[in-house]
LODO-400857 format. One line per 2 residues: for each residue y, x, z of C-alpha. Coordinates in nm, 4 decimals. Example, Ala and Ser with C-alpha at 12.3 -4.5 7.8 and 13.67 -1.06 7.14 Angstrom:
# residues 2
-0.4500,1.2300,0.7800; -0.1060,1.3670,0.7140
//
This chain:
# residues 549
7.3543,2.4602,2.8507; 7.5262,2.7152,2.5925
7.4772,3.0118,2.9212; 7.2130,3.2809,2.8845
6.9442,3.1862,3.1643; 6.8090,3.5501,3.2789
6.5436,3.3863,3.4445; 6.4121,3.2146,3.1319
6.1051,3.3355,2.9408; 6.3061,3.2447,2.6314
6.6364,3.1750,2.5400; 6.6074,2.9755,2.1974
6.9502,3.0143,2.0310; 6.9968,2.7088,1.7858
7.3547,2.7426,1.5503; 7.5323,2.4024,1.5682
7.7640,2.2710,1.3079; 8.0830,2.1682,1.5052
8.0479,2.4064,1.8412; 7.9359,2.6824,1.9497
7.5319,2.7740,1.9902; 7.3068,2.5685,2.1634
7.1466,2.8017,2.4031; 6.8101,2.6112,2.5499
6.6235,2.8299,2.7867; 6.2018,2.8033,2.8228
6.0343,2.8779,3.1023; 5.6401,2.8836,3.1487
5.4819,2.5712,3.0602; 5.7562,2.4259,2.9303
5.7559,2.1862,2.6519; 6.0664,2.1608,2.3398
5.9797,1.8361,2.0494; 6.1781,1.8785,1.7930
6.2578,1.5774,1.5893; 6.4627,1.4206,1.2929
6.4088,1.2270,0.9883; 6.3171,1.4450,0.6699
6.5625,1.6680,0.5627; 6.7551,1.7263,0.8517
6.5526,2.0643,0.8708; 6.3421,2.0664,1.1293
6.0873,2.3410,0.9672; 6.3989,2.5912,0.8980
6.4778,2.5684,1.2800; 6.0603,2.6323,1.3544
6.1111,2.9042,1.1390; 6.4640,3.0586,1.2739
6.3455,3.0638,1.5668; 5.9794,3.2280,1.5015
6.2359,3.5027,1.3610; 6.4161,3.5821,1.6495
6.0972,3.5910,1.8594; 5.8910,3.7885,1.6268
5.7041,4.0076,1.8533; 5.6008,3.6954,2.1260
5.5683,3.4138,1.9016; 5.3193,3.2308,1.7395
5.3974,2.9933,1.4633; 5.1742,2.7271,1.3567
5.2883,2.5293,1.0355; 5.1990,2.2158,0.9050
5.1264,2.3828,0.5926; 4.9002,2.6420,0.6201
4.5380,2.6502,0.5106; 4.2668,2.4983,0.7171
3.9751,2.6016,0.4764; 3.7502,2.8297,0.5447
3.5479,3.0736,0.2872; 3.2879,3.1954,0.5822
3.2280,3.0710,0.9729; 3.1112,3.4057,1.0311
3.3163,3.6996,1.1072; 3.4530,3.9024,0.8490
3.7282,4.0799,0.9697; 3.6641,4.4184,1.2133
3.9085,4.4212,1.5014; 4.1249,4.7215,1.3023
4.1430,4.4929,0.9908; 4.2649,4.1990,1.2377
4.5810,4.3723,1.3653; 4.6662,4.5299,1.0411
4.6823,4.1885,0.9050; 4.8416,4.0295,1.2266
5.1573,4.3149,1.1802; 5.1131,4.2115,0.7953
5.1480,3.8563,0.8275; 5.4489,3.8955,1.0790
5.6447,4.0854,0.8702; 5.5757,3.8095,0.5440
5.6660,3.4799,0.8374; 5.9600,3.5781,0.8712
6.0860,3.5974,0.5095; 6.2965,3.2614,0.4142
6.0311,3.1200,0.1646; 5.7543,3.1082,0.4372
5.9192,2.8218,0.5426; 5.7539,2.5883,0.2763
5.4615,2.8229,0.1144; 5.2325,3.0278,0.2642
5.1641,3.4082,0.2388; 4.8059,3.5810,0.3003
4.6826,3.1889,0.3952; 4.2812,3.2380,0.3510
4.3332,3.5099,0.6189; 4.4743,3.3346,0.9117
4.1754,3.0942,0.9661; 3.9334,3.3895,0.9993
4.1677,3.5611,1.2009; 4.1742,3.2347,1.4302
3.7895,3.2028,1.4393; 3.8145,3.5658,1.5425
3.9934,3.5657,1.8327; 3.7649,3.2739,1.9362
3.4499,3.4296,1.8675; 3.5640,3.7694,2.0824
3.6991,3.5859,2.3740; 3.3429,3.4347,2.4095
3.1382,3.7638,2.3279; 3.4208,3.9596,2.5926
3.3499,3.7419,2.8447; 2.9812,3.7760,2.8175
3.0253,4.1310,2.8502; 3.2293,4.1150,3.1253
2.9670,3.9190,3.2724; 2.6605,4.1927,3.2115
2.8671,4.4558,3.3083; 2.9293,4.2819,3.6752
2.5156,4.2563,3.6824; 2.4817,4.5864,3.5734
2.6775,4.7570,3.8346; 2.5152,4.5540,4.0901
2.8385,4.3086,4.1546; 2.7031,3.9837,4.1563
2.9735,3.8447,4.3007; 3.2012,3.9316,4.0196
2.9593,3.8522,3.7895; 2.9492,3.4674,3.9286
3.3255,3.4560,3.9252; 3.3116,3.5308,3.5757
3.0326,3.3097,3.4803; 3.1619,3.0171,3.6671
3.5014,3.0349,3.4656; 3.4999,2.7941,3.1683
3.4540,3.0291,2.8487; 3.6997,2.9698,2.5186
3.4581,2.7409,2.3649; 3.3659,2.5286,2.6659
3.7518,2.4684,2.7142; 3.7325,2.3617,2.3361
3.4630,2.1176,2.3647; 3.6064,1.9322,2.6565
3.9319,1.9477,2.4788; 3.7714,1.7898,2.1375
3.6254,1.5176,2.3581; 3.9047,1.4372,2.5063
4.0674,1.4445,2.1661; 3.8778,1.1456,2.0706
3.6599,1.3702,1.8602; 3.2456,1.3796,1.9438
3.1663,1.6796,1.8705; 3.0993,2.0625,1.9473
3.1171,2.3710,1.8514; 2.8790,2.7001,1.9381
2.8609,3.0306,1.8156; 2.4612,3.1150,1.6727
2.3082,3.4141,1.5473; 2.5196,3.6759,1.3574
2.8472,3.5346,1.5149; 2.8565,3.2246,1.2840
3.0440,2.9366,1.4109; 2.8658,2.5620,1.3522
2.9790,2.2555,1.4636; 2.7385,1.9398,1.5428
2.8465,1.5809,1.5640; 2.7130,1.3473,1.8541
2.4055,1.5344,1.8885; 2.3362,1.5695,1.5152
2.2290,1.8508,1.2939; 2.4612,2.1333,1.2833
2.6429,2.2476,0.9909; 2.9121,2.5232,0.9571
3.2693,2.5192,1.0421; 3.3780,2.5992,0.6608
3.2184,2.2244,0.6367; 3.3778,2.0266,0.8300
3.6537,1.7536,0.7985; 4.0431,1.8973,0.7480
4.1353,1.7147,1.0845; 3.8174,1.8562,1.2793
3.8506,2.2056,1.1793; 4.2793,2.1731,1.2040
4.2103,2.0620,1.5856; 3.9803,2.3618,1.6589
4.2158,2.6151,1.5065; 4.5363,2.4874,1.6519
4.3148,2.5202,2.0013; 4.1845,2.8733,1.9144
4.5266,3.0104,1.8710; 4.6751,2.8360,2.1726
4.3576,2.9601,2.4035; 4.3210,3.2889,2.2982
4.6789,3.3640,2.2822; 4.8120,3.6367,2.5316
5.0171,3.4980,2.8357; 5.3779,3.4505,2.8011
5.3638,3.3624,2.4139; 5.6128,3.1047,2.3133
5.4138,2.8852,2.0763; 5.6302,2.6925,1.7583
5.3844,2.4197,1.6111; 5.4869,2.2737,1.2952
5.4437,1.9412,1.2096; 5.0452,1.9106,1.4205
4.9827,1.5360,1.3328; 5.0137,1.6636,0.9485
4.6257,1.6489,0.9712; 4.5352,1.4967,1.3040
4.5862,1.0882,1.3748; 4.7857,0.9742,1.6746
4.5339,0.9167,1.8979; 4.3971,1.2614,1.8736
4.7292,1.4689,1.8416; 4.8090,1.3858,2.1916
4.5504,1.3852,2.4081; 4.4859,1.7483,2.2325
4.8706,1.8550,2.2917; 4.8858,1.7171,2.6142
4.5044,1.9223,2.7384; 4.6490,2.2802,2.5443
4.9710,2.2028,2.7443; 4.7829,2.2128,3.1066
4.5207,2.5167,2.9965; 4.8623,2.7222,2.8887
5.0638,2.6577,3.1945; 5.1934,3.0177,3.1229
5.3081,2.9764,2.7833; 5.6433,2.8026,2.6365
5.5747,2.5364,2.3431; 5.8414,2.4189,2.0431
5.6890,2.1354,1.8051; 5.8225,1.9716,1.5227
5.6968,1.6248,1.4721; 5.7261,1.3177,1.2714
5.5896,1.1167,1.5910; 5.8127,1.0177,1.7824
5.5643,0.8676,2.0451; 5.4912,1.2174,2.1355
5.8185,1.3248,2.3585; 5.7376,0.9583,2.5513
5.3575,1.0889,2.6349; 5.4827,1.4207,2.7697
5.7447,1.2603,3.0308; 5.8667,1.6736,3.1519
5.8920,1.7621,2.8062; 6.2683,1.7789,2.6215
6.3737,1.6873,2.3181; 6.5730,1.8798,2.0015
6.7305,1.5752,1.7833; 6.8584,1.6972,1.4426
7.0541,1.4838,1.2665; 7.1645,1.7045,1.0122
7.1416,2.0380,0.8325; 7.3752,2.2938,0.6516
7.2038,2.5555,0.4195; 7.3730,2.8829,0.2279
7.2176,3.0205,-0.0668; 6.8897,2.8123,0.0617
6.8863,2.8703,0.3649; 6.9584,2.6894,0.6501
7.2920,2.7870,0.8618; 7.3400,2.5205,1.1320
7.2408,2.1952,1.2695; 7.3925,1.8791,1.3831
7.2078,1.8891,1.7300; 7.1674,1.7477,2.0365
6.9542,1.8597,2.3214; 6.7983,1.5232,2.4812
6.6794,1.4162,2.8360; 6.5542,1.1294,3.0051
6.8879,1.0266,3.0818; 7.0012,1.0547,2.7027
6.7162,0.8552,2.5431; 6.7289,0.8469,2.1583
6.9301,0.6676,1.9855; 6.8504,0.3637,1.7161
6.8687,0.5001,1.4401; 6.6336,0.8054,1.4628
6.3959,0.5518,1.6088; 6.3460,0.3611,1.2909
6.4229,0.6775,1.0695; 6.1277,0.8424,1.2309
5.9008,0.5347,1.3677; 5.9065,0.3444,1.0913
5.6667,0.0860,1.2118; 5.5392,-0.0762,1.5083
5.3939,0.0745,1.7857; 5.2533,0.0174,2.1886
5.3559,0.1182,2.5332; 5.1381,0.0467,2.8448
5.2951,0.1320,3.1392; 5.1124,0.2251,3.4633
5.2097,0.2697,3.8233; 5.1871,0.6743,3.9710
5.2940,0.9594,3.8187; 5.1407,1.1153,3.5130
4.8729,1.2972,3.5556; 4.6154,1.5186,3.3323
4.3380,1.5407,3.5801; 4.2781,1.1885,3.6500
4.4759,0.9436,3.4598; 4.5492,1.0894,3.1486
4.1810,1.2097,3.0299; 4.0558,0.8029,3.1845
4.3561,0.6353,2.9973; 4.3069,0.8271,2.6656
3.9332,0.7058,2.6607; 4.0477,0.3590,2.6512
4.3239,0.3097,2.4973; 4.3523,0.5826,2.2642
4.5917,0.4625,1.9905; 4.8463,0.4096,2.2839
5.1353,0.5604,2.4807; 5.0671,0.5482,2.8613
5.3620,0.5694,3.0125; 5.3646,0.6458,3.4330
5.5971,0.4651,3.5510; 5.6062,0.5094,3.9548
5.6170,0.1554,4.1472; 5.5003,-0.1750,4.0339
5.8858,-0.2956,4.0104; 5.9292,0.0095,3.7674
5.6203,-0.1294,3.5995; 5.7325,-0.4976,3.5959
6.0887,-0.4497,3.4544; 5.9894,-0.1793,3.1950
5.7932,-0.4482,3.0009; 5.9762,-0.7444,3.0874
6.3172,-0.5316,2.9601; 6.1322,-0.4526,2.6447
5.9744,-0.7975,2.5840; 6.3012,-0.9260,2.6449
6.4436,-0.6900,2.3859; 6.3821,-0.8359,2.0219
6.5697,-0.5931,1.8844; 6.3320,-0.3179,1.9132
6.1007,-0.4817,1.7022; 5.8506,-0.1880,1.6711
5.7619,-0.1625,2.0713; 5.4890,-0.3665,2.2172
5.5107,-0.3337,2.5917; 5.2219,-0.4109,2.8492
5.1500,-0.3176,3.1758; 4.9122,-0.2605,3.4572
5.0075,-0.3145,3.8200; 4.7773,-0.3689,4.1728
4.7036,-0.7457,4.2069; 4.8100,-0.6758,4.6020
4.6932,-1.0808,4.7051; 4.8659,-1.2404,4.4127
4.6975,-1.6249,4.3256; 4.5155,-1.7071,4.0526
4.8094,-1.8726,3.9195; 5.0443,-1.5874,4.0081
4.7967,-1.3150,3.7718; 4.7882,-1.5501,3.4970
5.1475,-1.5630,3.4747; 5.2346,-1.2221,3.4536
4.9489,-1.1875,3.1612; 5.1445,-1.4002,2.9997
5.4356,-1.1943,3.0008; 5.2116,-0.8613,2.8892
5.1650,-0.7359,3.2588; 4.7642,-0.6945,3.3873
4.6976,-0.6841,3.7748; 4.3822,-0.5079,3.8500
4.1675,-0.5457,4.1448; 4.1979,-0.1907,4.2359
4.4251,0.0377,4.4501; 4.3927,0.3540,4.2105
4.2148,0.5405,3.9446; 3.9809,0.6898,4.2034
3.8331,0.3677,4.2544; 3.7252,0.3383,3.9012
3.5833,0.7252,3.9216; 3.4102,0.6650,4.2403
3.2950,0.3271,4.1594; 2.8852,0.2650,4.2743
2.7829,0.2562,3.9738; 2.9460,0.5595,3.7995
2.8388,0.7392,4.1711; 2.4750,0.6472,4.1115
2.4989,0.7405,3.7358; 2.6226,1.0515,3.7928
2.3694,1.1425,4.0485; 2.0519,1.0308,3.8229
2.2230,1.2632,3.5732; 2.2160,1.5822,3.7835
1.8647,1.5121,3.9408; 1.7136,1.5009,3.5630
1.9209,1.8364,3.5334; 1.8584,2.0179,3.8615
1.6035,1.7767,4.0431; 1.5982,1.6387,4.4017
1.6815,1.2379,4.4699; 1.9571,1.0792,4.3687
1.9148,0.7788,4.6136; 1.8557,1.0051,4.8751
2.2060,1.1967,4.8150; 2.3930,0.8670,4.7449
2.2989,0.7426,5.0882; 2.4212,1.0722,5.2446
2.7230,1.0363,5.0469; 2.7846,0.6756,5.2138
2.7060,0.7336,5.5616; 2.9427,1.0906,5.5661
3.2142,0.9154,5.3340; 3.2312,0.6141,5.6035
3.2282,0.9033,5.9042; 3.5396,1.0337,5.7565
3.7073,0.6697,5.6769; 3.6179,0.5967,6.0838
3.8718,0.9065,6.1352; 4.1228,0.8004,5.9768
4.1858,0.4223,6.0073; 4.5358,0.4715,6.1357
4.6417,0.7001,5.8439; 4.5377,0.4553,5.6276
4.6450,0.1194,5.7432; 5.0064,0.2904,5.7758
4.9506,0.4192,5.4543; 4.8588,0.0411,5.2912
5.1110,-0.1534,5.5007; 5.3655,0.0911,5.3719
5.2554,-0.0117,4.9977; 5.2096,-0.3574,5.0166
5.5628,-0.3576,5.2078; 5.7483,-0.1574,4.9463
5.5824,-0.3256,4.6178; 5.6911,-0.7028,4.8051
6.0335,-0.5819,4.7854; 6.0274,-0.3808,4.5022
5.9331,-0.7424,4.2920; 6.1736,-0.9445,4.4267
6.4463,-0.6913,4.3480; 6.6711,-0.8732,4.0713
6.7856,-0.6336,3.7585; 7.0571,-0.7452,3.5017
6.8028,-0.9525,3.3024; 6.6798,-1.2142,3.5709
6.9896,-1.1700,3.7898; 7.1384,-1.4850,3.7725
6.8173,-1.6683,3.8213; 6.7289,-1.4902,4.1805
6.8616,-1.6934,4.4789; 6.7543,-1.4309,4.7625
6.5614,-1.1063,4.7842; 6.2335,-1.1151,5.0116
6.1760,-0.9902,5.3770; 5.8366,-0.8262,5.4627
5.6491,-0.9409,5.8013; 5.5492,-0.5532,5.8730
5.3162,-0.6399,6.1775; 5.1608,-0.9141,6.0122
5.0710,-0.7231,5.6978; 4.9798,-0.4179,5.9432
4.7123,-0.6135,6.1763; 4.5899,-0.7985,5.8610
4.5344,-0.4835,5.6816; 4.3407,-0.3476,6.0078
4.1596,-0.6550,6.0753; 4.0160,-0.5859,5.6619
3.9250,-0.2657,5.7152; 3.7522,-0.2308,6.0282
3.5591,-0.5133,5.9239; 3.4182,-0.3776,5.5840
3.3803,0.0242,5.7678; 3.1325,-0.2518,5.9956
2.9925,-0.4169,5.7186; 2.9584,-0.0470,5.5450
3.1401,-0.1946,5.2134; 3.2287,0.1354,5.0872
3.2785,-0.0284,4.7499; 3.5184,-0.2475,4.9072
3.7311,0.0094,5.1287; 3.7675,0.2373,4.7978
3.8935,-0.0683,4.6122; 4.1693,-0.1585,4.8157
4.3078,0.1445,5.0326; 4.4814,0.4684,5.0291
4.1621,0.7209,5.0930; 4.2252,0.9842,4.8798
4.3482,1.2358,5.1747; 4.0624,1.0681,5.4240
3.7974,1.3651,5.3068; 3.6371,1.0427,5.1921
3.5942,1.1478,4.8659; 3.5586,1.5303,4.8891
3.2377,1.3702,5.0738; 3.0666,1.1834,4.8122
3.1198,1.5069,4.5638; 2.9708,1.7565,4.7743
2.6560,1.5084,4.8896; 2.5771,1.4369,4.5269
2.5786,1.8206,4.4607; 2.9128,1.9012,4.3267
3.1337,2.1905,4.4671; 3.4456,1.9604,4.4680
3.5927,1.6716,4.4036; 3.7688,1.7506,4.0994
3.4160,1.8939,4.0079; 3.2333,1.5345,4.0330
3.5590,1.4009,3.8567; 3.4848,1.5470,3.5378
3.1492,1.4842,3.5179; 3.2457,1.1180,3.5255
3.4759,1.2134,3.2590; 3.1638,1.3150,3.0832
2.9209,1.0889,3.1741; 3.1768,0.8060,3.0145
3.2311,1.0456,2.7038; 2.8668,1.0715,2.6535
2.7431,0.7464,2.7406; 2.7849,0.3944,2.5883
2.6857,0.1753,2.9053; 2.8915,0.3914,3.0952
3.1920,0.3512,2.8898; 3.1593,-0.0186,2.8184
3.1452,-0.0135,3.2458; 3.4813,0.1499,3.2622
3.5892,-0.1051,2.9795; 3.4430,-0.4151,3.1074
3.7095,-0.3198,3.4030; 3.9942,-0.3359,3.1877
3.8340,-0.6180,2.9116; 4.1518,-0.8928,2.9365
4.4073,-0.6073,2.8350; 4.1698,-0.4778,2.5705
4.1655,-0.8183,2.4595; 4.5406,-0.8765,2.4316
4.6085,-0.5187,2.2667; 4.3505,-0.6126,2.0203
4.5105,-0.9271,1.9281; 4.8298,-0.8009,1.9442
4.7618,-0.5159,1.6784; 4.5652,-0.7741,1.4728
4.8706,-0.9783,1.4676; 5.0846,-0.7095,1.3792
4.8814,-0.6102,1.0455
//
């Protein structure tokens, strides 16, 4: 780990008390917490490290001013990067660690950047009319803008409200559809969250970006679905943060982790660390965990892999003052929270669990809610986004906006979406055997808590599950139970899908898939919908946390 990676974007150089150098290299879009209890200098590192990387860094610290004396503009692009070289040369002077130099400045130098990424854009955009290219000109228009990629962010964020650019270049803000008022107004956390997104969004490619400290001003259970949405815009970017939270490095599964257990400073400033670079295979170790944590906290873990599209934007919605933690198969699922449960020790972890219900009895669901774990009636998220009534929500939605009938493209969108199921029958009864198969086995498979108490592992009757399976499908493609089919089975590489988006208007799938995203951000019945699907685990959390207070 201590060898110079040439192909790295970065090579962070971090001194170590009892060896040589720790030498971690970053590549584009990848992700560095930094963590320790206080003291063991974990802003002196963020700092150290801005210093070496002067020239294509960005440092954001926990510290600096969020106030703002104007939300207009008052800065001329010559002023901006004389104070940009100005403010470089003070950040890297040892008493910027803990006080700030030239602070008023780098809010408006923030709301700057913001304010000509959206007014460059719409120039690019007239200039591509202008010269007859309206082909360019779509490209460019049909590209989120700056501030559209902050307002879905904020939402996301677990914070209702928006942000637009008026007359003379001032930047307001309006909450839930409310008068507007002007970003030098609002909240510390509101305007922290739009400035930490400014500078990540309008940054140039290949910055590395060292946050200090971002839940200083932001709660949990807006800090990461934030983090996680800046991570995925700035895919070509490297990110360092220093946090308090140690539930952050578990929501971000690719990320790494920097312990410090220690620091050694000279004249006041900090020499070298007692460090340890951490993986998945090296979790953390006791200590730091109730150093750092300090309290109780709660896991849910999920089947599939993490994703930001899909599962991540759905899951933050609902439960957004908890880690979701992917997990891969339902055995994965089912020993992660019966090995927690089962571990008193860790007092401040409170496990759950979702998992398939995949033909388990009555009596069968209600004892795994016992033990934390919540089988749903669904194969994947998709069935939730692509549910009837979110379909037929959606559609009214775009007809008010661009007219035609929604009933009329919902019915298109059934009879193609059943065409393309018809097509591929064999795909996906191979596809759900193969499941159900694996997750039988995968739940009798004994671990070293509940080995002594398992007297065989199962055997699967393939051709049994595989002409049951067929016998189910055929039979609801006949009865036309498209509500059904995307309940239970694999269809998400049928076309199936792509089907529905494009008959109810929508370019692509992923298209239609965030407008359900905004559709349950924006409306009550809709949310309380996606809710009432997951109301017994809502339930359980809620009592859990009461119990806990």
């Amino acid at each position: 780990m201590n060898k110079v990676d040439e192909n790295a974007q970065f090579n962070l150089s971090v001194p170590a008390s009892d060896r040589e150098p720790l030498t971690i290299p970053m590549r584009h879009g990848d992700i560095l917490f930094v963590l320790g209890a206080n003291g063991t200098g974990k802003s002196s590192l963020i700092h150290r490290l801005y210093a070496d990387h002067t020239l294509d860094a960005i440092r954001i610290a926990a510290h600096r001013q969020t106030w703002l004396r104007s939300s207009t503009v008052e800065i001329t692009a010559r002023q901006k990067q004389q104070q940009e070289s100005q403010l470089r040369n003070l950040d890297i002077r040892p008493e910027s660690r803990w006080q700030g130099s030239n602070d008023s400045q780098r809010p408006s130098m923030a709301v700057f950047n913001l304010i000509d990424a959206e007014n460059s854009l719409a120039r690019q955009i007239a200039s591509a009319f202008r010269t007859g290219n309206l082909n360019r000109a779509q490209e460019f228009a049909d590209d989120d803008s700056p501030l559209e990629r902050i307002n879905e962010l904020l939402k996301f964020a677990n914070l209702p409200m928006a942000i637009s650019i008026e007359a003379g270049d001032e930047l307001r803000t309006a909450r839930d559809g409310d008068t507007s008022y002007t970003t030098a107004e609002m909240s510390d956390g509101e305007r922290n969250a739009i400035l930490i997104a400014a500078d990540i969004l309008t940054a140039k490619p290949n910055t590395l970006f060292l946050i200090d400290e971002p839940e200083r001003h932001l709660h949990r259970s807006i800090i990461t679905p934030l983090l996680g949405s800046l991570f995925s815009a700035r895919r070509d970017c490297s990110f360092v943060i220093s946090t308090h939270e140690i539930g952050l490095p578990v929501d971000f599964k690719e990320s790494r982790s920097l312990l410090l257990r220690s620091c050694r400073f000279k004249n006041g400033i900090a020499e070298s660390w007692d460090v340890d670079l951490l993986t998945h295979d090296n979790p953390l170790d006791e200590q730091l965990q109730r150093d750092v944590l300090g309290g109780r906290r709660m896991i849910l873990f999920v089947e599939g892999k993490a994703s930001v599209s899909l599962d991540q934007p759905l899951y933050t919605l609902l439960f957004p003052d908890v880690s979701v933690v992917p997990k891969g198969g339902q055995g994965q699922v089912l020993h992660s929270v019966k090995g927690l449960r089962a571990a008193k020790s860790i007092v401040w972890v409170d496990a759950f669990g979702i998992v398939d219900r995949d033909n388990r009895s009555t009596q069968q669901v209600s004892d795994l809610r016992s033990e934390g774990i919540f089988a749903l009636d669904w194969y994947s998220v998709e069935s939730i986004y692509y549910h009837p009534k979110l379909q037929m929500k959606v559609a009214e939605r775009r007809s008010r906006l661009l007219g035609g009938d929604p009933k009329e493209a919902l019915l298109a969108a059934r009879k193609t979406a059943i065409s393309k199921l018809e097509h591929s029958v064999d795909y996906i009864i191979r596809q759900k055997t193969a499941d159900l198969a694996r997750r039988k086995v995968e739940v009798g498979i004994p671990t070293d808590i509940d080995l002594e108490s398992v007297l065989e592992v199962p055997t699967v009757d393939v051709p049994a599950l595989l002409e049951r399976e067929r016998d189910a499908l055929n039979k609801a493609l006949a009865d036309g139970d498209l509500e059904k089919i995307i309940e239970r089975y694999p269809i998400r590489k049928s076309g199936a899908l792509d089907a529905i988006a494009t008959n109810l208007g929508f370019q692509s799938k992923s298209e239609y898939e965030r407008a359900v995203l905004r559709l349950v951000e924006d409306d009550d019945d809709s949310l309380s919908l996606v809710k009432s699907m997951f109301e017994p685990l809502l339930t359980a959390m809620t009592a859990t946390k009461n119990a806990g207070s």
